[in-house]
C-alpha positions as CSV (number, residue, x, y, z in Angstrom):
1,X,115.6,78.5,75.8
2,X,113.5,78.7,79.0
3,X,112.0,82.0,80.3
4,X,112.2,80.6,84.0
5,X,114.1,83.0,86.1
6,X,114.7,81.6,89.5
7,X,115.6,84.4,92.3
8,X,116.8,83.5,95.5
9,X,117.2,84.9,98.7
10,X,120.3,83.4,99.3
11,X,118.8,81.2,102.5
12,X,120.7,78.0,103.1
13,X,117.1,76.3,103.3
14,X,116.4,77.4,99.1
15,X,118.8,74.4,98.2
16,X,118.2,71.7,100.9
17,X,114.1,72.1,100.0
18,X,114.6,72.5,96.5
19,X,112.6,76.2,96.1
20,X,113.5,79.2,95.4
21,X,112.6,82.6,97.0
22,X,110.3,83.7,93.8
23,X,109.9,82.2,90.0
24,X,109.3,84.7,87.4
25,X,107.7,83.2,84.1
26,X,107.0,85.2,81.2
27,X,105.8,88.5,83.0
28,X,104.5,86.6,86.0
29,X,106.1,86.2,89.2
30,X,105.4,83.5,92.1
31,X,106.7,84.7,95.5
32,X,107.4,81.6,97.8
33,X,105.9,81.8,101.6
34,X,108.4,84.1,103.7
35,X,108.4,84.7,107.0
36,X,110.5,87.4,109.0
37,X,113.6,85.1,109.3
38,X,116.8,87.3,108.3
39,X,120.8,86.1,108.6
40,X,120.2,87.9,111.7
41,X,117.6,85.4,112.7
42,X,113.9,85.9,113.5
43,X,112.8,89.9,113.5
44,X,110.1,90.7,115.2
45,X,109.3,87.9,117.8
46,X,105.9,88.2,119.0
47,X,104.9,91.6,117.1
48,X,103.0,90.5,114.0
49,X,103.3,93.9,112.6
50,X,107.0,93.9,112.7
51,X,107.0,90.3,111.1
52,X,104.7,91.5,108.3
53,X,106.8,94.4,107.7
54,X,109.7,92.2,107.6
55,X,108.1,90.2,105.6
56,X,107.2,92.4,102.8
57,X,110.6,94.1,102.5
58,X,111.5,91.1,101.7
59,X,108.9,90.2,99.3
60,X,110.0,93.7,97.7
61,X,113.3,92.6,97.2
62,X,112.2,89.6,95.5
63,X,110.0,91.1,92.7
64,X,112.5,94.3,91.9
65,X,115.1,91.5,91.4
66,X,112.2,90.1,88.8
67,X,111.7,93.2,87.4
68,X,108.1,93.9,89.2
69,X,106.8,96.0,92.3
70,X,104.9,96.1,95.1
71,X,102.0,97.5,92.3
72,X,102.4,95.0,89.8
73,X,100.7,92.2,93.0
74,X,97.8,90.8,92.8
75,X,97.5,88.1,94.7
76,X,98.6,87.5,98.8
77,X,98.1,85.4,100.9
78,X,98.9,85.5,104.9
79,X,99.2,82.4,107.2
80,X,98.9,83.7,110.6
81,X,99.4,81.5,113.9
82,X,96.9,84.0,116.2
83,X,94.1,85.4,114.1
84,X,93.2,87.7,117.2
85,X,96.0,89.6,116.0
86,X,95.6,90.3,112.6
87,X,94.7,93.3,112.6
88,X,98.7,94.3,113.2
89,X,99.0,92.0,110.3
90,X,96.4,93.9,107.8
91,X,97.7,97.3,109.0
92,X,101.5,96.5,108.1
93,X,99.4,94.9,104.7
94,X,97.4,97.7,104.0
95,X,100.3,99.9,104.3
96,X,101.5,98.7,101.4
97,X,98.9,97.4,99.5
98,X,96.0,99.7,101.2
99,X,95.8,101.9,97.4
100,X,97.0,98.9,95.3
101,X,94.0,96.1,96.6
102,X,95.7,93.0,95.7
103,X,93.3,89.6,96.1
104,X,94.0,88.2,99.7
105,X,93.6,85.6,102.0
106,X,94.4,85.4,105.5
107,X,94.3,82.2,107.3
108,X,95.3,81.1,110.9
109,X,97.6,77.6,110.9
110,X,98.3,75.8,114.0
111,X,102.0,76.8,113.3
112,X,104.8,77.7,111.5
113,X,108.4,76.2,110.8
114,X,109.4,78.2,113.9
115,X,107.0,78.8,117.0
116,X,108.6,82.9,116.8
117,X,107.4,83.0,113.4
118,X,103.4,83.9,113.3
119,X,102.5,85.5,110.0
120,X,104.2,83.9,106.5
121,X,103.2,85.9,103.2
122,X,103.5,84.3,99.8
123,X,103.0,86.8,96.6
124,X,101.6,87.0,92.7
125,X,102.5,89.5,91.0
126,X,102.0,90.4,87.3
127,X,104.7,92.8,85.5
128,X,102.8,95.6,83.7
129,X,99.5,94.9,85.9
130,X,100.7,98.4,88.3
131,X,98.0,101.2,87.6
């Protein structure tokens, strides 16, 4: 029996790409890159903070459905399409993460899927890391 839990978000793009939102194996989960795109379509159009807050409630959503929390992360890392602005970006980060000091990255990319979308987040997270 396989210990892969797949957990989607239910975005029409999981099946036509083949991925899923996050993987959880054993106690480790892998959060796919997300960006700010809801049903409601893209939150936060050029306000990187907004998009990374977004972001992460999403990315919450994700590991509680995988049994971990924002303090079980370890690893992020941020794509950004303007690194002049990430500072928005690493105060919506540190927010969350500002007691909890997860490895990061953050990276500027010529662009996204979507030229709205600047900043896209992917997550690790370990379940029983939180201290």
């Amino acid at each position: 029996m396989s210990n892969r839990q797949l957990i989607t978000s239910g975005s029409p793009w999981e099946p036509k790409m083949g991925y899923s939102r996050a993987v959880k194996i054993g106690n480790i989960v892998h959060v796919s890159g997300t960006t700010s795109s809801t049903s409601a379509g893209i939150q936060g159009v050029n306000d990187p903070y907004v998009q990374t807050k977004v972001i992460l409630e999403t990315i919450e959503k994700a590991l509680a459905e995988a049994g971990a929390t924002f303090g079980d992360v370890v690893r992020t890392r941020i794509y950004v399409t303007d690194i002049s602005r990430w500072e928005e970006v690493a105060k919506a980060h540190g927010e969350i993460f500002g007691v909890i000091r997860p490895a990061t990255a953050i990276v500027e990319v010529s662009k996204l899927i979507n030229p709205d979308m600047m900043v896209e987040i992917e997550a690790e997270a370990i379940i029983g890391s939180a201290s």
